[in-house]
TORLODREN-302668 format. One record per atom (N, C-alpha, C): residue number from 0; x, y, z; atom name. Coordinates in pm, whole numbers, plus 50000, padded with zeros to 5 digits. Layout:
residues N
pt nr NUM; u X; v Y; w Z; atom CA
...
This chain:
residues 85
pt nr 0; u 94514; v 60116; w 20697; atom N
pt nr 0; u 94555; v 60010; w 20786; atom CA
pt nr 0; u 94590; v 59886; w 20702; atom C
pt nr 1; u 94683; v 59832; w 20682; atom N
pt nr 1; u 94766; v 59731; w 20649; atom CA
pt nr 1; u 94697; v 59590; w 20717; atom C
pt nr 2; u 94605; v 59486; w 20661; atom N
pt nr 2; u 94549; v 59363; w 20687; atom CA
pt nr 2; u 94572; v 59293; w 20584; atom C
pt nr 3; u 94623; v 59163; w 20670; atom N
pt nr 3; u 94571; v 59048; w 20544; atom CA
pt nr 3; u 94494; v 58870; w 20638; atom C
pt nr 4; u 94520; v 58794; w 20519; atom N
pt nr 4; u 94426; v 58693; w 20558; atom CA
pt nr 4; u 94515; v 58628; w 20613; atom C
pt nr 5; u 94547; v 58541; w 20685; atom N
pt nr 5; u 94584; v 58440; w 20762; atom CA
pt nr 5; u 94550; v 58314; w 20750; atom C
pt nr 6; u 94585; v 58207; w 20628; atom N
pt nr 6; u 94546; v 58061; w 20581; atom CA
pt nr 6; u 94589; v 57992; w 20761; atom C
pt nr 7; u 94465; v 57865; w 20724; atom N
pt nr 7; u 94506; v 57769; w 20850; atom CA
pt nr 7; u 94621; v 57692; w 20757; atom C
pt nr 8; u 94709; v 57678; w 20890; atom N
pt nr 8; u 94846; v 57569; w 20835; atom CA
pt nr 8; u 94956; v 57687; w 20809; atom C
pt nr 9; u 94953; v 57841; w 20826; atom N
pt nr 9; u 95019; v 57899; w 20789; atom CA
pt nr 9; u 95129; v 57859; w 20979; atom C
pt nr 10; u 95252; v 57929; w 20964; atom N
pt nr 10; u 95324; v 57898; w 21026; atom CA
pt nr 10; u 95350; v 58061; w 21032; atom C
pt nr 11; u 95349; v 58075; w 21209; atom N
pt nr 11; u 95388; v 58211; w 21253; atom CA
pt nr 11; u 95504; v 58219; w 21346; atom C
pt nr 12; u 95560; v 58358; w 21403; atom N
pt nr 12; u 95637; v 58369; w 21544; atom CA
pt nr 12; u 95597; v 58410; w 21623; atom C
pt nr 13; u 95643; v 58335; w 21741; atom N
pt nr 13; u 95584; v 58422; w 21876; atom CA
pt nr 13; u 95648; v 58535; w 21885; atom C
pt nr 14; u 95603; v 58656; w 21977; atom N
pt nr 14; u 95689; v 58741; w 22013; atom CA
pt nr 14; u 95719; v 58739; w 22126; atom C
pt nr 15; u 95884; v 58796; w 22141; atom N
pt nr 15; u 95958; v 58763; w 22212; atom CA
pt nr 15; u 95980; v 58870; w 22306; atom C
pt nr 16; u 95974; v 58909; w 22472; atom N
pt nr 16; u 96052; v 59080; w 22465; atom CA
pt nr 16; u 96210; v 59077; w 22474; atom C
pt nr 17; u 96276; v 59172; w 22443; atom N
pt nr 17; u 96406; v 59182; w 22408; atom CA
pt nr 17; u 96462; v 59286; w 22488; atom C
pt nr 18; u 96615; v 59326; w 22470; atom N
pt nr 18; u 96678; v 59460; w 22431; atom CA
pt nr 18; u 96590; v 59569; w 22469; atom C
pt nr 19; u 96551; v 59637; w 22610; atom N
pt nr 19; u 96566; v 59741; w 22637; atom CA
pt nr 19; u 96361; v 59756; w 22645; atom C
pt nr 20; u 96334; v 59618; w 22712; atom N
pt nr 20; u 96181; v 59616; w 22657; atom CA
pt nr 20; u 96107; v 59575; w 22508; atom C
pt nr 21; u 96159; v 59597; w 22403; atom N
pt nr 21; u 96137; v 59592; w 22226; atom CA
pt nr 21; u 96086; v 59464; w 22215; atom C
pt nr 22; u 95970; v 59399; w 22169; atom N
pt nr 22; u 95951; v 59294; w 22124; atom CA
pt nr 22; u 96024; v 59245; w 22004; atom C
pt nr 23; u 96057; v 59095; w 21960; atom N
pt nr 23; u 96125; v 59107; w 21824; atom CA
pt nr 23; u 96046; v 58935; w 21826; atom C
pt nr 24; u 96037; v 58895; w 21646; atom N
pt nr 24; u 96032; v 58778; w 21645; atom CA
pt nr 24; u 96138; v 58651; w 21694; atom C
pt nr 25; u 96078; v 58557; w 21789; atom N
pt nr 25; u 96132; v 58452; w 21807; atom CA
pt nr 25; u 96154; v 58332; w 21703; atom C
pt nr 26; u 96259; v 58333; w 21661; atom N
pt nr 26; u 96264; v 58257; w 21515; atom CA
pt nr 26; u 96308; v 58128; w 21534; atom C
pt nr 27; u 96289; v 58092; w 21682; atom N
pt nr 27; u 96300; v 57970; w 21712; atom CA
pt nr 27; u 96158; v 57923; w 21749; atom C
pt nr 28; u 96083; v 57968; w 21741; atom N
pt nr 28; u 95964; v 57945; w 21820; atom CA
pt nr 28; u 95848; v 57934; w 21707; atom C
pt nr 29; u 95783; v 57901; w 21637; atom N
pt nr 29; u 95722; v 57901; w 21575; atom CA
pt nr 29; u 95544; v 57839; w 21580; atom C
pt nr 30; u 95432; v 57898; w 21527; atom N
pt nr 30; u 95272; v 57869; w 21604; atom CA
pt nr 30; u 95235; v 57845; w 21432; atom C
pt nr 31; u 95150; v 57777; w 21475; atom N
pt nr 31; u 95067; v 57693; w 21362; atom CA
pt nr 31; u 94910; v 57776; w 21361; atom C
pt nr 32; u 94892; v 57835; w 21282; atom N
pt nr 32; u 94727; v 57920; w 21247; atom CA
pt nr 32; u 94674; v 57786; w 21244; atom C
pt nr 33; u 94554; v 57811; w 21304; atom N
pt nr 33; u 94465; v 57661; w 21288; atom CA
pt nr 33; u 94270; v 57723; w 21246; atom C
pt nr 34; u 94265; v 57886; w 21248; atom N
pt nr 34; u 94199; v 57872; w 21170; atom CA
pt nr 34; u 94242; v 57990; w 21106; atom C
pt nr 35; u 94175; v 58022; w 21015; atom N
pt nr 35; u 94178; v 58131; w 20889; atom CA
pt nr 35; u 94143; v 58244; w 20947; atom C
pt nr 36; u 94234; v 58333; w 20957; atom N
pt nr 36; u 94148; v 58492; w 20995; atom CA
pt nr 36; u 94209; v 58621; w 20952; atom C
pt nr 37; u 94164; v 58688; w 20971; atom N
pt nr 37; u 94204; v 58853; w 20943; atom CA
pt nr 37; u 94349; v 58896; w 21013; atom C
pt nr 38; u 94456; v 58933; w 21001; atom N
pt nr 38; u 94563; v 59011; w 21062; atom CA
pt nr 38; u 94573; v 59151; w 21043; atom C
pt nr 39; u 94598; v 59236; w 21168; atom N
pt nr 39; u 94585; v 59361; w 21143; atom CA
pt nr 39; u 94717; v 59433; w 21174; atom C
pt nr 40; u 94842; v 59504; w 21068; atom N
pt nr 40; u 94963; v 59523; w 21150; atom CA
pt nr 40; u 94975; v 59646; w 21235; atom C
pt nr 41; u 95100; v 59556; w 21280; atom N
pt nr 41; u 95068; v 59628; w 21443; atom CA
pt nr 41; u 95149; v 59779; w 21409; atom C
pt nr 42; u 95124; v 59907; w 21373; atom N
pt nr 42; u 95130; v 60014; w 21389; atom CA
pt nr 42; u 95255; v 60096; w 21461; atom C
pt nr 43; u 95339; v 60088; w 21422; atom N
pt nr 43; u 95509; v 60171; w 21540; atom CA
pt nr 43; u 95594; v 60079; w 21545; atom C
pt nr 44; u 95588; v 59901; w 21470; atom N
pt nr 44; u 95709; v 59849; w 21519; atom CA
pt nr 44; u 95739; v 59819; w 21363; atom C
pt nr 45; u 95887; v 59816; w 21420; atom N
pt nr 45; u 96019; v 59811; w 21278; atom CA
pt nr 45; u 95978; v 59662; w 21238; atom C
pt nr 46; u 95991; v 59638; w 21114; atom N
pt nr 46; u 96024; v 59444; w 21086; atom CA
pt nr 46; u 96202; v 59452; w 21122; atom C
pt nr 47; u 96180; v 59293; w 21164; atom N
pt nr 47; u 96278; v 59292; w 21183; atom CA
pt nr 47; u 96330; v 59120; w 21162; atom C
pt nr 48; u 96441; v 59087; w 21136; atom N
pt nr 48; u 96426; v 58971; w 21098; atom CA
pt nr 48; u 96366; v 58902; w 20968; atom C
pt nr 49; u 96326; v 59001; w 20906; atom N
pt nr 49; u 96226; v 58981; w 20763; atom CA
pt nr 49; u 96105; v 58915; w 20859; atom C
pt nr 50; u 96031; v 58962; w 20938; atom N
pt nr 50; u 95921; v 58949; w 20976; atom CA
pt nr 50; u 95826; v 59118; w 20980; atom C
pt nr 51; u 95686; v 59060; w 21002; atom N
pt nr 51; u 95664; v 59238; w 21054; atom CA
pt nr 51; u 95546; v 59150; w 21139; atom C
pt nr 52; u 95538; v 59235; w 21260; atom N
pt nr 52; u 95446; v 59189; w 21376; atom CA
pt nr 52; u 95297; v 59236; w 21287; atom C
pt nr 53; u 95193; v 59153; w 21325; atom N
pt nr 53; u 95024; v 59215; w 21348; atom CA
pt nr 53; u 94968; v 59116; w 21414; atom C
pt nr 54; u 94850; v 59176; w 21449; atom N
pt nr 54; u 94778; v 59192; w 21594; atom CA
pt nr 54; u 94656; v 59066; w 21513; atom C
pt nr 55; u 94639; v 58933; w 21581; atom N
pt nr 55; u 94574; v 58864; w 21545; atom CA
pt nr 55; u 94418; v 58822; w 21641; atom C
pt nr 56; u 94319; v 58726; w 21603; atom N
pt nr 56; u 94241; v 58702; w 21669; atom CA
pt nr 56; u 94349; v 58592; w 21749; atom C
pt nr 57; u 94339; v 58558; w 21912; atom N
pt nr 57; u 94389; v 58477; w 21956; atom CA
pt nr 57; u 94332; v 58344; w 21943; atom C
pt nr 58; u 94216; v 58293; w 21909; atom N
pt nr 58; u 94105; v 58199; w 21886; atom CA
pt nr 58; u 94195; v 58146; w 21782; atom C
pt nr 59; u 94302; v 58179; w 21692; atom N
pt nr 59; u 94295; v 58145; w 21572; atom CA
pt nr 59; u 94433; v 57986; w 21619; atom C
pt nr 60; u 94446; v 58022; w 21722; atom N
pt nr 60; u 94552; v 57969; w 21792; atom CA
pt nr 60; u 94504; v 57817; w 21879; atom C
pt nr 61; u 94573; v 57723; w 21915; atom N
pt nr 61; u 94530; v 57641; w 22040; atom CA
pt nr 61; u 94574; v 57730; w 22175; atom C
pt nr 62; u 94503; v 57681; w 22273; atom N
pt nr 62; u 94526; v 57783; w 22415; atom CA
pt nr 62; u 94673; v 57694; w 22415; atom C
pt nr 63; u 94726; v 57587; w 22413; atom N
pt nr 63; u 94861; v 57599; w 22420; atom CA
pt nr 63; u 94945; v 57685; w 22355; atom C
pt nr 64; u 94965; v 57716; w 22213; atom N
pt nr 64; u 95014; v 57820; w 22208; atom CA
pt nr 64; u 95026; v 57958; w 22217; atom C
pt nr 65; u 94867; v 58030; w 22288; atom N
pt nr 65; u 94840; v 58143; w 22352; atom CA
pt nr 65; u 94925; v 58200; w 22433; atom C
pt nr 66; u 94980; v 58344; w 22422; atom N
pt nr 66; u 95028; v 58391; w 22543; atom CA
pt nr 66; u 94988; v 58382; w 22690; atom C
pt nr 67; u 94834; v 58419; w 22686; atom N
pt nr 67; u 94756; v 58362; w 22780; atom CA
pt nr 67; u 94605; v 58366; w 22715; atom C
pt nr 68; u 94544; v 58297; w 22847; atom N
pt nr 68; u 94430; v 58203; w 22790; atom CA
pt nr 68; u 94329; v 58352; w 22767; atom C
pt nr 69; u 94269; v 58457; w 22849; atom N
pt nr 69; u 94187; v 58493; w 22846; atom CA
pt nr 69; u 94191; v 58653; w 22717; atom C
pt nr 70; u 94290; v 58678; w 22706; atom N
pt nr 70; u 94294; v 58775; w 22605; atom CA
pt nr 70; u 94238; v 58769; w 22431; atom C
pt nr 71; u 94154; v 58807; w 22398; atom N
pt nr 71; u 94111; v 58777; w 22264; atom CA
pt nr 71; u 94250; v 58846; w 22128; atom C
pt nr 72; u 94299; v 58905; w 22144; atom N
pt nr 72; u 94370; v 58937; w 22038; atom CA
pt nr 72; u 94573; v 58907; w 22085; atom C
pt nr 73; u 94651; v 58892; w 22009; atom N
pt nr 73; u 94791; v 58839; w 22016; atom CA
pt nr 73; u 94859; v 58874; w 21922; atom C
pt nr 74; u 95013; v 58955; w 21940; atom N
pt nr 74; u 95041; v 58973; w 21836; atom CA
pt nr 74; u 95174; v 58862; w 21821; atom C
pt nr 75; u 95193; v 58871; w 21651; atom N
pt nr 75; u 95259; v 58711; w 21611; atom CA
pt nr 75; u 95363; v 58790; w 21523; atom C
pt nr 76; u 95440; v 58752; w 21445; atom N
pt nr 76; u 95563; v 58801; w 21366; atom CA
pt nr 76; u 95501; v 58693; w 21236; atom C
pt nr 77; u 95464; v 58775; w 21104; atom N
pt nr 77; u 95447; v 58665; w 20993; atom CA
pt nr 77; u 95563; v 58725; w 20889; atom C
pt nr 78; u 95662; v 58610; w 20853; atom N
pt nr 78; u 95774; v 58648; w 20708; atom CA
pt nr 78; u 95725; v 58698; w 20634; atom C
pt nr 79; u 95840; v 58825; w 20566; atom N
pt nr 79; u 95789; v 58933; w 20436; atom CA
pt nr 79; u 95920; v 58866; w 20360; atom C
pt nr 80; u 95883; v 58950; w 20228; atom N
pt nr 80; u 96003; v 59027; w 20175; atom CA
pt nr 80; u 96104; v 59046; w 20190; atom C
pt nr 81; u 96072; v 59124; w 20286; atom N
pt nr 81; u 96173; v 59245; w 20315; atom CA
pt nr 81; u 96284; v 59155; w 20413; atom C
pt nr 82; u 96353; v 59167; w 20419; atom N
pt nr 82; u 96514; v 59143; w 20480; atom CA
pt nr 82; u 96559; v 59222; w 20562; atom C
pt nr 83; u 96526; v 59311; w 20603; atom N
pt nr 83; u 96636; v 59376; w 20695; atom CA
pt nr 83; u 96630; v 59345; w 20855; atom C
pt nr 84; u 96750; v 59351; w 20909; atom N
pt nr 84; u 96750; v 59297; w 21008; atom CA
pt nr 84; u 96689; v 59371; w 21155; atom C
């Protein structure tokens, strides 16, 4: 399983749904980590955008930028490498 750390002050994407249901990063939209935590990636989806989605603690977030308030985990789009679209 593919994890990494998540610095506060790091800068993430929301996800967006798209095209046929498909989530993709919103690269207009961008969330501020406010605390430090574990990311776990999310398992079946393509990067796209030079992002790759994983599945975060939602706590790590303000409830303003939460999808919604009561769910503990959210998945976010953090920049790689990788380039492809």
């Amino acid at each position: 399983m593919n994890k990494k750390i998540l610095e506060s002050g790091l800068r993430v994407h929301r996800s967006k749904q798209g095209a046929r249901g498909f989530f993709y990063p919103d690269l207009n939209d961008s969330l501020l980590v406010r605390k430090s935590c574990s990311a776990e990636a999310q398992v079946g989806w393509h990067h796209r955008d030079g992002c790759a989605a994983y599945i975060v603690p939602a706590d790590a977030f303000s409830v303003d930028d939460r999808y919604e308030v009561s769910p503990s985990r959210m998945v976010v789009w953090i920049p790689t490498d990788d380039k492809r679209p």
